[in-house]
N, C-alpha and C positions, 0 to 999 in steps of 0.2 A: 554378591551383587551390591553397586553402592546404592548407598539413597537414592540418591536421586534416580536411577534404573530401576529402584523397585518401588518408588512411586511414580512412574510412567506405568508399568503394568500392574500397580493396581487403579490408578487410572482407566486404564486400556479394560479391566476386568469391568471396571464398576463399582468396586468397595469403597472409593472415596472421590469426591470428586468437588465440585462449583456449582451453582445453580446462574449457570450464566443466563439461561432464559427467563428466569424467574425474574432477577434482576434487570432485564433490559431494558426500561424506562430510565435507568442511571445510564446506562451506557449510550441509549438515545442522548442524554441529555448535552454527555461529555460530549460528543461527539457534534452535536447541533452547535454547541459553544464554540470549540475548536471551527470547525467549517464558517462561521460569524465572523471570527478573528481574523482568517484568511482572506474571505470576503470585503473585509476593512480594508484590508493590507492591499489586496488589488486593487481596490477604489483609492485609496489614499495614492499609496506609493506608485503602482505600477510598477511593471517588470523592467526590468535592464536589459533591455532588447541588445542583442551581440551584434557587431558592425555585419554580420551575414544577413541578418533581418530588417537591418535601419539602414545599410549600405555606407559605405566609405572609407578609409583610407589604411593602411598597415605598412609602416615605416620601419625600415631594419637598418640601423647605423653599425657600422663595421664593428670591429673586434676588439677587444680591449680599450673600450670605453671609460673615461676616470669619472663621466658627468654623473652627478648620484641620479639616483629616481625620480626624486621629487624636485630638483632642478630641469629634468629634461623632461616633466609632466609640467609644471611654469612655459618652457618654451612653446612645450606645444600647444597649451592654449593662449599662447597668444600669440600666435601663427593661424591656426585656424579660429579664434574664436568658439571653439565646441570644447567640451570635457573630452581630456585625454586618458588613457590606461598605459601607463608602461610598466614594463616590464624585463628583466634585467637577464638577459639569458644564460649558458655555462659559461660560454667561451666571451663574457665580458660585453659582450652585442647588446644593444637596448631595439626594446620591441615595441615601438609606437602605435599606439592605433587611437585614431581617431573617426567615431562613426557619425554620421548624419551629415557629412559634406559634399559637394557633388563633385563631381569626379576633375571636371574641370579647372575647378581651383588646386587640385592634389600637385602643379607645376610648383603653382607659388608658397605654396606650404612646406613645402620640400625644398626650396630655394630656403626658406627663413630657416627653418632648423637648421640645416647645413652651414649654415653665417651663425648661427644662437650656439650650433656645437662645436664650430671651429672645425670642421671636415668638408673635403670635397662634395659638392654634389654627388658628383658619379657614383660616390662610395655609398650614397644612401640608396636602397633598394625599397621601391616602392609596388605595391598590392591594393589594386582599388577596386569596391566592388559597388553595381550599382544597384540605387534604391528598388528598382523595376525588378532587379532578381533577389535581392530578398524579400521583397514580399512575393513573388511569387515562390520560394523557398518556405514560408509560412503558409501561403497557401495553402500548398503540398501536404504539409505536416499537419496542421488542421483535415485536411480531406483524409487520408491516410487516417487518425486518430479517431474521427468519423468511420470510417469505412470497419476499424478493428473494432468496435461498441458494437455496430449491425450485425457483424459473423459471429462476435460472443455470442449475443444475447439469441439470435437463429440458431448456434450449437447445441444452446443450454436449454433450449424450448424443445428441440429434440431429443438431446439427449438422457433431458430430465424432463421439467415443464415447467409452465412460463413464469410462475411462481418461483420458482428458484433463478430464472432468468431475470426478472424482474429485480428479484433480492442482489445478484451479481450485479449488474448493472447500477444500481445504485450503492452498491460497494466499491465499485472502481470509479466513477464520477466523487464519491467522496476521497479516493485517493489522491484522485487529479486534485482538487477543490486545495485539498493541505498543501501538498507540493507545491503547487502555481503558487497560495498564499505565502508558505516559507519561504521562497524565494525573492516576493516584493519584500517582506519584512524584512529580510537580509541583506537584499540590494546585488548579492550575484549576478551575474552575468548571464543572460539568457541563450546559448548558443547549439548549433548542432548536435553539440555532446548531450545538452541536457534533455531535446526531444527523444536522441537514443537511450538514457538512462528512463526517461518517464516511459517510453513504453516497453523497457525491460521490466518495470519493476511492476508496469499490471498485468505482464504474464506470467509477471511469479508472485503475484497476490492473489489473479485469477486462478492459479492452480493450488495453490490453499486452499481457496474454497473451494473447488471442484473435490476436496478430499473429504473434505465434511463432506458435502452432499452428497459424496456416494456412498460413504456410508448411512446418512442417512434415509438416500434410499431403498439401502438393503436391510436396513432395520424396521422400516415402518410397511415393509410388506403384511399385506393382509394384517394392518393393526386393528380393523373394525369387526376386527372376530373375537377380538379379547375386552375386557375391563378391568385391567391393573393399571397401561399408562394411558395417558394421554400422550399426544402430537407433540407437546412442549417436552412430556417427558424425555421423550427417546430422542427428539432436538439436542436435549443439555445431555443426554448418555452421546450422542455423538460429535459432541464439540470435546468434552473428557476423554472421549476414547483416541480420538489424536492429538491432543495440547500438547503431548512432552514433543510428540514428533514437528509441531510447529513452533514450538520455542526452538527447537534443536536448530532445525533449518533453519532457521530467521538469525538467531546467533551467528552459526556458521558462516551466515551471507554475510552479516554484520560486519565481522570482525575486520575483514580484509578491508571492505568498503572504510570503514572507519580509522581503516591505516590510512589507505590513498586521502579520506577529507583532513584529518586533523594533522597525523606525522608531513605529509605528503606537502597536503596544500597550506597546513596553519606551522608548522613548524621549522620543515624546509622552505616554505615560501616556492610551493612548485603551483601560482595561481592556477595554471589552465587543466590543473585537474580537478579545481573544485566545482568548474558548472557539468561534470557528470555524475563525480560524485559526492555532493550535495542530494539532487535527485535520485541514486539511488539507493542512500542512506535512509533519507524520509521517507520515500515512497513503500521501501523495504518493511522498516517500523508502520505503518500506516497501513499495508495491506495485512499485512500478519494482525493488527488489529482490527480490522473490518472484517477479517474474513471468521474471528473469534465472537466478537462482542457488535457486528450489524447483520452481516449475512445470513447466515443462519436465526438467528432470533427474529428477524424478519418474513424469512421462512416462516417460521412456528407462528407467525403474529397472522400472514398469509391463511394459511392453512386451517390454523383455526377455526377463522370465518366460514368457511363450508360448512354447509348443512349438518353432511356424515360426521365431520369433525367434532362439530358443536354437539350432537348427540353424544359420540362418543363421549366426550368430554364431562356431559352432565350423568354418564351411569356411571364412567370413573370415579367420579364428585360423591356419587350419591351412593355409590359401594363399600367407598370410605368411609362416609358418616359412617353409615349400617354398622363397618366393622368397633371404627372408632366407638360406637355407643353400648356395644357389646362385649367390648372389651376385646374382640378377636381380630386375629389376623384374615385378610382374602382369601379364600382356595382360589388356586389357579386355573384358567379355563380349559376345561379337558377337550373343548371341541377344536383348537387353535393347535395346533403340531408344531408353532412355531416359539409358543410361549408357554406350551400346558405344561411342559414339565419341571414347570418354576420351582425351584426348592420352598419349604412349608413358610420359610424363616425367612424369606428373599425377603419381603416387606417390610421388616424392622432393619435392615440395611439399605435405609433412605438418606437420601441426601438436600438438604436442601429443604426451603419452606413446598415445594412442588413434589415430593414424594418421587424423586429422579431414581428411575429402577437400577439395581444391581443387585449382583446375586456371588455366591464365592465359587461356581463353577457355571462358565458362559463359554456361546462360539464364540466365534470370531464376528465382529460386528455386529452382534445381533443381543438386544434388551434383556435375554436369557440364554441358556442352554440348557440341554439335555442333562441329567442325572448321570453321573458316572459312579 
């Protein structure tokens, strides 16, 4: 097995692991900093709204073209007056657009280029779209992005409860928060691709977390029948017991994505794949972090605060001193079926300043197992 395979499942057992909850006042911290930044960047910059959302004009000059770029990006603003995008297609064609102009003047702008580039009129092909439908196109996208936040967070109250919905929720608003801000700071282009890229990538940040929380649903069954962990404990046992498998995935989605942004769009110069995948690069990176280092530890922050928690929490505490001052290890609680048959020696295989349970023979998802 390689390394890296056999610490995924000693991960997955328990024998080593992170004290990601312990820690999560740093990870709040990064994380508030990062979300500030962003916040700048759309207050400062603003998005590069795509000529779909701001409406107007997209110019196509015939075939084999000699005018460079940045010559037929000159002409067109000073034909329209507004900041031009071109772009230079296979077969030698330039691809104008200019947004925010009303549709009316798209005659005479198209007369001036065609005189600026020494081509027919006829041969330029014009695409105009107006201010009224993209903003209702934005609209849309905003209602839609609305409408998937209310069915999450309903799923996950059922599913789970509203504590973990609450935690979700505030996991994917923090995805948006990066995204939207990486984008003002970069200046991309905001367009159709990148609505579909932002709400692919919080159905696959949503479903991250929906993996921790089932297991840590099925871990913290009838946890208030025992006094070894706490809430936070089996929190940080089930953020370890899936990490390798969310680095794996997140890699995996990674790599390709990061052909199409960088080989794609920054080396071949293929621009119109960068405002999709832009967004599902970050968004990607950004859920697999939220759903590690806020969601869960959120959870445990949740949960805490209950009464039964809180209890539990202070016979944990104070079972510890006891043993700590005796010098001995816990017995495990014989009335709990789901934790009594903890090995003697489970407790000096801690992890973490939170005493995060593991043991060298466990089920499957769950803070202990049975003796074999």
């Amino acid at each position: 097995m390689s390394k890296l395979g056999s610490l995924g499942a000693r991960l997955h057992r328990g024998e080593v692991g992170y004290d990601f909850v312990g820690n999560r006042k740093i990870w709040y911290g990064i994380s508030i900093l990062i979300t500030i930044t962003a916040i700048v960047g759309l207050a400062v910059r603003g998005l590069n709204m795509g000529i779909e959302f701001q409406g107007g004009a997209v110019f196509t000059t015939p075939k084999h073209m000699t005018t460079s770029v940045a010559a037929a990006e000159g002409y067109a603003e000073d034909a329209s007056g507004h900041d031009a995008i071109v772009q230079k297609l296979g077969d030698g064609s330039l691809r104008i657009q200019i947004a925010g102009i009303d549709t009316d003047k798209s005659d005479t702008i198209k007369d001036k280029l065609a005189g600026d580039l020494k081509v027919n009129t006829e041969n330029i092909n014009a695409d105009l779209v107006g201010p009224s439908w993209g903003e209702q196109i934005a609209s849309k996208a905003w209602q839609g992005l609305a409408i998937f936040m209310v069915l999450v967070v309903i799923y996950l109250a059922i599913a789970f409860e509203w504590r973990m919905a609450v935690a979700a929720l505030v996991a994917l608003i923090h995805d948006i928060t990066i995204t939207t801000g990486i984008y003002a700071l970069v200046g991309f282009e905001v367009t159709p691709g990148t609505v579909i890229g932002l709400l692919t990538i919080l159905g696959y940040s949503l479903y991250d977390t929906v993996v921790v929380f089932d297991s840590l649903k099925e871990q913290t069954k009838d946890i208030t029948k025992q006094t070894r962990w706490t809430y936070s404990d089996v929190a940080n046992r089930s953020i370890n017991s899936t990490l390798m498998r969310s680095i794996n995935t997140t890699v995996v989605a990674l790599l390709p994505v990061g052909g199409l942004l960088f080989i794609g769009g920054g080396i071949l110069g293929a621009g119109m794949l960068n405002d999709i995948s832009l967004s599902l690069f970050v968004g990607l990176a950004a859920g697999a972090y939220s759903s590690i280092f806020i969601a869960t530890p959120l959870v445990a922050d949740l949960k805490e605060r209950e009464p039964q928690m809180k209890a539990l929490r202070k016979r944990v505490l104070a079972k510890r001193a006891q043993a700590a001052a005796q010098g001995e290890t816990p017995e495990p609680e014989p009335a709990d079926e789901q934790y009594a048959d903890e090995p003697e020696d489970a407790a000096a295989a801690v992890v973490g300043p939170r005493n995060q349970p593991a043991s060298r023979n466990r089920g499957r998802g769950r803070p202990s197992g049975k003796r074999r």
